[in-house]
N, C-alpha and C positions, 0 to 999 in steps of 0.2 A: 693495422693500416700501413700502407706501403706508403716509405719515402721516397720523394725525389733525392738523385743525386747529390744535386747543389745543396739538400736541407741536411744531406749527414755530413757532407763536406764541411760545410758551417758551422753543425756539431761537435764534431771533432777539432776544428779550431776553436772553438769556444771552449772545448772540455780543456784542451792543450793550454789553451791560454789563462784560465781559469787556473791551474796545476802550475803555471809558471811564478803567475800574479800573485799564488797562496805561496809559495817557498818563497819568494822574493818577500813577500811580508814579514814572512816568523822570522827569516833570517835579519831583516833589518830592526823588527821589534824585539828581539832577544838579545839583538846586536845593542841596540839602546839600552837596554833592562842591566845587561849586564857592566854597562858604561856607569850606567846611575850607581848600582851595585860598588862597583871597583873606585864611584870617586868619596860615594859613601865609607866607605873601609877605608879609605887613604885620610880621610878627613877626621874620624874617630880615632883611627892610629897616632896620627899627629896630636890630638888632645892628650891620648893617654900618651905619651911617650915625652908630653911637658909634662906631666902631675909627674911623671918617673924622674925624670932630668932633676925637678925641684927635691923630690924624694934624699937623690942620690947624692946633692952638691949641699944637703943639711946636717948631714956626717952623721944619722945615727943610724947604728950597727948593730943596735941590741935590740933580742925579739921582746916581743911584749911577755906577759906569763901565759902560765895555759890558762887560765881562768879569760885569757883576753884583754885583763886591766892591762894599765901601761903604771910600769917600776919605775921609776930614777930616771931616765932624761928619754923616756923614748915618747914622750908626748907630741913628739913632728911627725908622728907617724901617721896622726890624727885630726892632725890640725888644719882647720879649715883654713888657714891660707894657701896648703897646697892646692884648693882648687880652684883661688881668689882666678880672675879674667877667666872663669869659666861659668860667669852667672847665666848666660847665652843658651847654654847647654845642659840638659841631664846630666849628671854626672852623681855621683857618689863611692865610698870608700867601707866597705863592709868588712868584719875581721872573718877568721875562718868559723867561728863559731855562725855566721848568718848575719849581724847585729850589724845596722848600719851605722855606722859613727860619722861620718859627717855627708854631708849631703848640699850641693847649689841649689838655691831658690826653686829654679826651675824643675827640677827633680821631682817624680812623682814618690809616695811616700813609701813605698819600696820598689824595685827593679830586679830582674832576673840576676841571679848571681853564677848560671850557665847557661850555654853551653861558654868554655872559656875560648878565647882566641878565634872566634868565628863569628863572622855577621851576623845577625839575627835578628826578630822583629819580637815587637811584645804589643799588646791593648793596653790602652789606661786613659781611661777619662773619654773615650769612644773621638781616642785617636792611634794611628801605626805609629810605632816609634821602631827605629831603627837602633840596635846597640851593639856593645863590644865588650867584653870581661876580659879585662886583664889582669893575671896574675900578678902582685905586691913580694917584688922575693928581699931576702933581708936576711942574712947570716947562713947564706946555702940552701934557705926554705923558704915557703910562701908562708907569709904570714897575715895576707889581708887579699883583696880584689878590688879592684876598679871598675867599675861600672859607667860605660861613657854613652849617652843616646842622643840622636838628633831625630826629628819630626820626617816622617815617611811620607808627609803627604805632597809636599809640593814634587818629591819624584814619582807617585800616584798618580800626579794631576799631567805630568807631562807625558806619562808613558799612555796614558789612559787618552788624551788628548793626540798622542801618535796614532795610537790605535783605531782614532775616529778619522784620520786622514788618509789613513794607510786602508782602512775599509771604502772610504768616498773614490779616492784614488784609485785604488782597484777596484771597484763598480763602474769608475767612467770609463778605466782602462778593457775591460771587461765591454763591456757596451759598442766601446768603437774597435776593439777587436773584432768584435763578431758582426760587425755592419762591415767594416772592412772583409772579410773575411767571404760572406754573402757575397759580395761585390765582386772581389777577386773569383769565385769559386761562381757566379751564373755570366764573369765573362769567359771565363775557360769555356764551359757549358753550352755556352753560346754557341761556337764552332761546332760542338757535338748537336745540337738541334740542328745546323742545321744540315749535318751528312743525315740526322734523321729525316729530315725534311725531303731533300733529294732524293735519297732513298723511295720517298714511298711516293716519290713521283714516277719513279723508271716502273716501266710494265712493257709487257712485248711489241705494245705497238710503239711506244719511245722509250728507245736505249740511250738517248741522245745527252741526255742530262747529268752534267760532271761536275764533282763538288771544287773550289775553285780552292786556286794554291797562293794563301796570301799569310803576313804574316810569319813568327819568327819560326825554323823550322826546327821544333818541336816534335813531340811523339803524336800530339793531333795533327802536325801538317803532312809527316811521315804517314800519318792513315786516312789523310785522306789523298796523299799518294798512293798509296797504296791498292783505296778503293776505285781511284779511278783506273787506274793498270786493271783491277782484276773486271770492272766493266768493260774496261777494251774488250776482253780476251771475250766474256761474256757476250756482247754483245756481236763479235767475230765467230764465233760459235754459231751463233743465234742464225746469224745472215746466213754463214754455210749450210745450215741444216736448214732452211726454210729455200734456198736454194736450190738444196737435194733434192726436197720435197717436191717441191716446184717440177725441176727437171724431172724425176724418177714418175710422175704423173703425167706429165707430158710423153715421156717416153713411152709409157703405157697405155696411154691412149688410143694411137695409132692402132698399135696391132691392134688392140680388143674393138676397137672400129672396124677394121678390117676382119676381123673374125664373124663380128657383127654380121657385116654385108656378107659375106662369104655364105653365112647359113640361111640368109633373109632367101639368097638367089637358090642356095639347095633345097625349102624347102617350096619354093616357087616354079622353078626350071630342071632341079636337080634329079625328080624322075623319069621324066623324058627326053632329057637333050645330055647324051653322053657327054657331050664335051664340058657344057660348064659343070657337069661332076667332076670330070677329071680336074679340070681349072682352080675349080673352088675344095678339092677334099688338096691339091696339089698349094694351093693357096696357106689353106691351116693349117697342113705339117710345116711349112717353112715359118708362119707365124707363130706356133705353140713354140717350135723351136728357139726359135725369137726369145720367144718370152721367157720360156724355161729357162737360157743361158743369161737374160737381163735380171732375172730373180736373183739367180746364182751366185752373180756380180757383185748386187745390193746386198745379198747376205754376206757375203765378204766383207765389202764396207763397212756395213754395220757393226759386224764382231771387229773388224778394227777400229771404228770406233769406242767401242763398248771398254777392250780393253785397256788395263791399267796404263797410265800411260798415252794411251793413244796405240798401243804397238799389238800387230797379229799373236794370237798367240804359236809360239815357235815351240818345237821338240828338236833341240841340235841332236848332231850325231857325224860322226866321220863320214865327209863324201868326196869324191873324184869329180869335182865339176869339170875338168875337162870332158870326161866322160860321159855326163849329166846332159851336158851339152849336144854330144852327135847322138846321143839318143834320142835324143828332143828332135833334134832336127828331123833325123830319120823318120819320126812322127808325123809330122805333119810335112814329110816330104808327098804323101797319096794326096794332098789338099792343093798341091802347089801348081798342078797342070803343068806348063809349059816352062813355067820360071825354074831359074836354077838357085840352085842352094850351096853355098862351100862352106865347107869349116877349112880356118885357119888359126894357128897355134901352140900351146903345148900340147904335148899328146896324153900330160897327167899332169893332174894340181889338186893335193887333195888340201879340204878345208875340213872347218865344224862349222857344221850350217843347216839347216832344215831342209834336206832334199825335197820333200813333197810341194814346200812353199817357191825353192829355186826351179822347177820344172814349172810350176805354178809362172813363175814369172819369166819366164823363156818362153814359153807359148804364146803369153799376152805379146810379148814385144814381136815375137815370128810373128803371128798375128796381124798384129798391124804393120810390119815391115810387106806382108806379102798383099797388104789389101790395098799395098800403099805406092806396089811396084807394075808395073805391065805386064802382060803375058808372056812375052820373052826377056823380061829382065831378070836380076840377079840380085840373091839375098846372103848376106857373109854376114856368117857368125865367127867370133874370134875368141879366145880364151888365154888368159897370159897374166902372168908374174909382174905386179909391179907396184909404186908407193900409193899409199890412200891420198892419193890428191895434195890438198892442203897438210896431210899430215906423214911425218917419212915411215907410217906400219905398213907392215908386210901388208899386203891385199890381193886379189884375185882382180882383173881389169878384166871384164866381160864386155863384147861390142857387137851390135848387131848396126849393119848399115843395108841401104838398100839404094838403087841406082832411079828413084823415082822424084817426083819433083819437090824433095824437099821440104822444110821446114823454115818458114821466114823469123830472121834473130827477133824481132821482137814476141813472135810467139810460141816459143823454146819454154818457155815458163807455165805458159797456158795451154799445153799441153799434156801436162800432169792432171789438169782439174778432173770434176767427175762431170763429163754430158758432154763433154767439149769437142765439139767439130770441127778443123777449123776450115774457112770459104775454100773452096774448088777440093776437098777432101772429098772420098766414095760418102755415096750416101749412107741412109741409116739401113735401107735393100740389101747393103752388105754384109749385114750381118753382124755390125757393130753397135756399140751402145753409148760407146765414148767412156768406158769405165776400163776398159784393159790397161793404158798407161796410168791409170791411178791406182788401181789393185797393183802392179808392179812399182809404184813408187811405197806403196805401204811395205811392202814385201820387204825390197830392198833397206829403206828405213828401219822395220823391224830387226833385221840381222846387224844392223848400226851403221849401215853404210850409206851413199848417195850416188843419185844417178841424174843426167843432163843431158840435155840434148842437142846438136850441132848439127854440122856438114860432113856431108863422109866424101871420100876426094871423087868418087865419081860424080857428084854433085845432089847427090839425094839424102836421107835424114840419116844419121847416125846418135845412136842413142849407145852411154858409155857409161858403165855400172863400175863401183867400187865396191870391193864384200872384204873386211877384214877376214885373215882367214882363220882367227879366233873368235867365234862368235861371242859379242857380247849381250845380246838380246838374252832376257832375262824365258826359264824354262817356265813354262805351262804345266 
């Protein structure tokens, strides 16, 4: 069965606290045990060490026999007043033979006579006693034992009775740990319900829903900064690509309208009235063509979008863009009718760059400089050495201007888009689609570079490329 979060969160503080609650027990119950212990031994020490004292200040010196009788004056060796003021206490006086010789009231009727010099317990009469053996020394030898005991129970009763507090104690502690613990661990959670919450309100038709930034800032406020940035992007995505769609249908529609009509009239008019054959087969090659070159476009797009990054895929290699350049022109100088064309510039600048994609992006921008300019006006392409803009790397400064009506500042920006016309522009009869300056800003952007659009000093659009002339765009 699967847990919730907050239920193993709680577990593990319970388990944690539980592990603290138990060491903090043994250590303070052992701690005691060994108290009772130590004052036990200091209190039987002190007995035996009177019976000795009196032993020692009764002057005799001589061992008893080996038989264990007492000769001639060693009878204080034995004599119950050495353990007079200890009626209180266990005690007794045994020789080495085992044989107890004198013994306190209290004293049960024999006592351990080892282990010597170490605390120890004994049963008798179905009570603990606690004792002590000490050695009787007397002319360089032992010649007797001491045997000292006091009742184990009331240190039994106390530890035994710690034991019952130190269990309640840590059960209560125990208990409000773990409610505490619950508490702490579904308010954290809280937060996390509710980016699930949000979450699975966002769907394509509302992006609009953003988890709110309250609260100390944390690894959960951090994410759900986080998650709101990554729905920005998401939802900026979303609009451009339903946008595309939008346009790239639109755009398609026209012609295939017009293709429409076109064959409705040829198979209507089209075998008896030469002209609208000529009109309408004249109609669908300028349309197919149309379409052909607006597919071509969109596939462009696409793979630039596709790829990693965002960015076309490029194949660099050493090229001569100046020379790249008057080739290009010379291309589409058969297209230009009456308008003129110049190059001005270096007459060599060689970079590393994707020639196919840089010719690619010279024709879009010729392109629209020429569909942009009158019949007898003028289109300058320029080529030149100079900083990346905002950054002081070598670059290649590429410029096409044209002497036509320009491009107004505020929509120098919106002329990158994809479908963008902007008001008193040629129509879409010209053979544009509104994707040529956004294919040439992917282009350019893919080699690493940036490109803008302005005023060119005869008063018409001037569009002005930076190309590091190391390419950094990543190879394909």
């Amino acid at each position: 069965m699967r847990q919730s979060i907050t239920a193993r969160l709680t577990a593990w503080y319970a388990a944690v606290t539980a592990f603290v609650l138990l060491l903090s027990g043994l250590f303070v119950y052992s701690g005691a045990s060994a108290a009772y212990r130590n004052a036990t031994l200091r209190e039987l020490q002190t007995q035996a060490d009177t019976v000795l004292a009196r032993l020692a200040s009764s002057g005799e010196n001589e061992a008893p026999a080996a038989d264990g009788e007492s000769t001639g004056n060693h009878a204080g060796l034995f004599d119950e007043d050495l353990l007079a003021g200890l009626d209180g206490t266990a005690a007794q006086i045994a020789d080495t033979a085992g044989r107890v010789r004198v013994r306190t009231p209290a004293a049960p009727p024999r006592m351990p006579l080892a282990p010597v010099g170490r605390l120890s317990w004994f049963e008798s009469r179905g009570l603990t006693m606690a004792y002590l053996v000490t050695p009787v020394p007397q002319g360089g030898r032992t010649v007797a034992f001491l045997t000292v005991a006091v009742p184990w129970e009331p240190a039994e009763a106390s530890l035994a009775e710690l034991l019952k507090r130190l269990l309640w104690d840590g059960a209560a502690g125990l208990l409000m740990a773990t409610a505490g613990g619950y508490a702490i661990a579904r308010a954290a959670m809280r937060r996390v319900d509710r980016i699930t919450t949000t979450a699975a309100r966002i769907g394509a038709e509302d992006m609009s829903a953003r988890l709110p930034l309250s609260g100390p800032k944390d690894e959960l406020y951090r994410l759900s900064a986080t998650f709101n940035a990554m729905l920005d992007r998401i939802q900026a995505a979303y609009l451009r690509q339903r946008r595309f769609v939008a346009d790239a249908s639109h755009e398609l529609r026209t012609p295939i309208t017009i293709l429409h009509g076109h064959a409705r009239m040829l198979l209507r008019w089209g075998k008896s009235d030469p002209g609208v054959l000529d009109a309408s087969l004249a109609a669908i090659e300028r349309e197919t063509a149309y379409l052909g070159r607006l597919v071509e476009d969109l596939l462009q797009l696409a793979r630039a979008d596709e790829g990693k990054g965002g960015s076309l895929p490029l194949h660099p290699a050493r090229v001569d863009l100046a020379a790249l350049a008057r080739d290009t022109l010379e291309t589409v100088r058969s297209v230009a009718g009456r308008r003129s064309l110049k190059y001005e510039g270096e007459p060599s600048l060689e970079m590393t760059a994707d020639a196919v994609r840089l010719r690619q992006m010279l024709l879009a921008l010729l392109d629209n400089a020429l569909r942009h300019t009158a019949d007898d006006g003028t289109v300058r392409l320029s080529v030149r050495r100079g900083g990346g803009g905002a950054t002081r790397e070598a670059a290649a400064v590429l410029e096409v201007a044209d002497d036509g009506p320009g491009i107004p500042p505020e929509s120098r920006e919106e002329v990158f888009e994809r479908f963008v016309r902007l008001k008193g522009g040629p129509r879409r009869t010209s053979g544009g689609a509104g994707l040529g300056l956004a294919i040439a800003r992917e282009i350019v952007e893919a080699h690493g570079g940036r490109i803008e659009a302005g005023e060119a000093p005869e008063g018409g659009a001037l569009f002005r490329v930076w190309l590091p002339l190391e390419a950094r765009a990543r190879e394909r």
